[in-house]
C-alpha positions in Angstrom: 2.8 31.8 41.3 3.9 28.2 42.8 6.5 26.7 40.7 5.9 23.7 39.3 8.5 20.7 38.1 9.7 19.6 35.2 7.5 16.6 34.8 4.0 18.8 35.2 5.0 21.4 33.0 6.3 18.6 30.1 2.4 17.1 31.0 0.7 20.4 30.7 2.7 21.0 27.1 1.5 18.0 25.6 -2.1 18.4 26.9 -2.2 22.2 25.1 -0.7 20.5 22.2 -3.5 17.3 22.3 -5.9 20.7 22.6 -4.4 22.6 19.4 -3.9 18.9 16.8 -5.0 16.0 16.2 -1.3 15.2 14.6 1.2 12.1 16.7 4.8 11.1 16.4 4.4 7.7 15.0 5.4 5.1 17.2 9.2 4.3 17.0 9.6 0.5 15.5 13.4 0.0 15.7 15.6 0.8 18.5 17.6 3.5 19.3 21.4 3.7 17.3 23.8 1.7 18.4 27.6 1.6 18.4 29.1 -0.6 16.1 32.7 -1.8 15.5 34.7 -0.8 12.6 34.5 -4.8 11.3 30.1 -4.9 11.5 30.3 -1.9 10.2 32.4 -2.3 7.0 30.8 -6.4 6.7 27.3 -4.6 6.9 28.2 -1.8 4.2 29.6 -5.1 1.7 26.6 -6.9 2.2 24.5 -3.8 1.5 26.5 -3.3 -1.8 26.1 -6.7 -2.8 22.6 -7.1 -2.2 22.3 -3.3 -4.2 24.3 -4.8 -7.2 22.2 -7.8 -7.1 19.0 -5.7 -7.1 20.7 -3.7 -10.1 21.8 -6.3 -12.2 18.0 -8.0 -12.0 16.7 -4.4 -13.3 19.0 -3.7 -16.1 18.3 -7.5 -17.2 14.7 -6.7 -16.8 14.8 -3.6 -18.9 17.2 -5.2 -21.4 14.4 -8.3 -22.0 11.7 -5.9 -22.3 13.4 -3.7 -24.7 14.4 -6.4 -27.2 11.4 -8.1 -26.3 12.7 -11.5 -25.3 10.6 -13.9 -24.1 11.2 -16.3 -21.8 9.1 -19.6 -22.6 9.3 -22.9 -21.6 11.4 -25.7 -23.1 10.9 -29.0 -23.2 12.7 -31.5 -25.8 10.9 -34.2 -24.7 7.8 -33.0 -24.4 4.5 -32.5 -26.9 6.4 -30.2 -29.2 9.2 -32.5 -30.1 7.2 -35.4 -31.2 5.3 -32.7 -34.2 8.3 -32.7 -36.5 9.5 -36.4 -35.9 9.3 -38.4 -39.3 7.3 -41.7 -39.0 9.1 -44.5 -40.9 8.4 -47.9 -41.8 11.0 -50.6 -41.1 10.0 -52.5 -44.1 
């Protein structure tokens, strides 16, 4: 047989494999890895951490409120509330 290149034979594979599924590499959304320099690199692995310990304290807080079943409600010392349990005098 003739020989063929590298370019019709990758073509032919992937029309046998359109043939045998209906299954796709999804598309690729972010670009390919890069190099990075030892100072992005360690200033991107603090600010993961930070942003991980932030995440962690907010759960454990969460899960602390919900255990001792603390609400949180709204305060207001000048509002509606306060004026129930003033005293009304009479400056005579």
């Amino acid at each position: 047989g003739s020989p063929i290149t590298t370019e019709e034979r990758r073509l032919r594979d992937k029309k046998h494999l359109n043939d045998i599924t209906a299954a796709r590499l999804p598309p690729l959304h972010h670009f390919p890895a890069k190099l990075l320099s030892i100072e992005e690199s360690i200033a991107i692995q603090i600010q993961q951490k930070e942003a991980y310990e932030e995440m962690q304290a907010k759960l454990a807080a969460q899960k602390l409120a919900e255990r001792l079943n603390i609400k949180m409600l709204r305060f207001e010392p000048e509002g509606e509330a306060s004026m129930q349990y003033r005293e009304v005098r009479d400056e005579d």
